[in-house]
N, C-alpha and C positions, 0 to 999 in steps of 0.2 A: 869302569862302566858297569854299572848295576843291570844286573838280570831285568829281561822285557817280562811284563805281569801278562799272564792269557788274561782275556774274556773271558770270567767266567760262566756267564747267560750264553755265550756262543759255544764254548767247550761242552755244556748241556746239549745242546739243539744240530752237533756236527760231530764229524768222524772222519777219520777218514783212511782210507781202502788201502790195500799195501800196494796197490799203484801208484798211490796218491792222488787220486780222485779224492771227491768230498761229497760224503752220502748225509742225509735228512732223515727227518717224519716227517709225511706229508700233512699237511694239516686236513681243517673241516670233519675230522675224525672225533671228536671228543660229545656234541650234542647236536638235540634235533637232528637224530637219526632217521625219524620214521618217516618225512619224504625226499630222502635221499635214495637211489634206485641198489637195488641189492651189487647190482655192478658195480657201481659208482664205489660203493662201500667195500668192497674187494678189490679195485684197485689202488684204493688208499690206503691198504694194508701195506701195500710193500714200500721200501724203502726208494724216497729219490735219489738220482744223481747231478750234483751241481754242476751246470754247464760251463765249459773250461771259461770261459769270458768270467767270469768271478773268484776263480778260483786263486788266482794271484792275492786279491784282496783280502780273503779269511787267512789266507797262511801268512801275510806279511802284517797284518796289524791285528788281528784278535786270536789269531792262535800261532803266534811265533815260533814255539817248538813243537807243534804237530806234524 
């Protein structure tokens, strides 16, 4: 049986926690900043956490040995 290939567009865009959660970038972070609320824009600084309901699906097809 030959080795399962990760995703690698998904191995960019996830991570995941030494709990095994699976943390993000949240997006809308990149342009057309200036009417975005200064809030808005600090709390899209911090990292997400994927909600358990998907988290089967990234570790069993696009990141196999994550």
């Amino acid at each position: 049986m030959p080795k399962m290939k990760t995703k690698k567009s998904a191995a960019k865009r996830y991570s995941f926690t030494g709990t095994g959660k699976v943390k993000y970038k949240k997006q809308n972070l990149r342009h057309i900043l200036t009417k975005k609320s200064t809030k808005r824009k600090r709390n899209l600084r911090h990292v997400g956490i994927l909600s358990k309901d998907n988290v089967p699906a990234i570790k069993k097809s696009l990141l196999p040995y994550g």
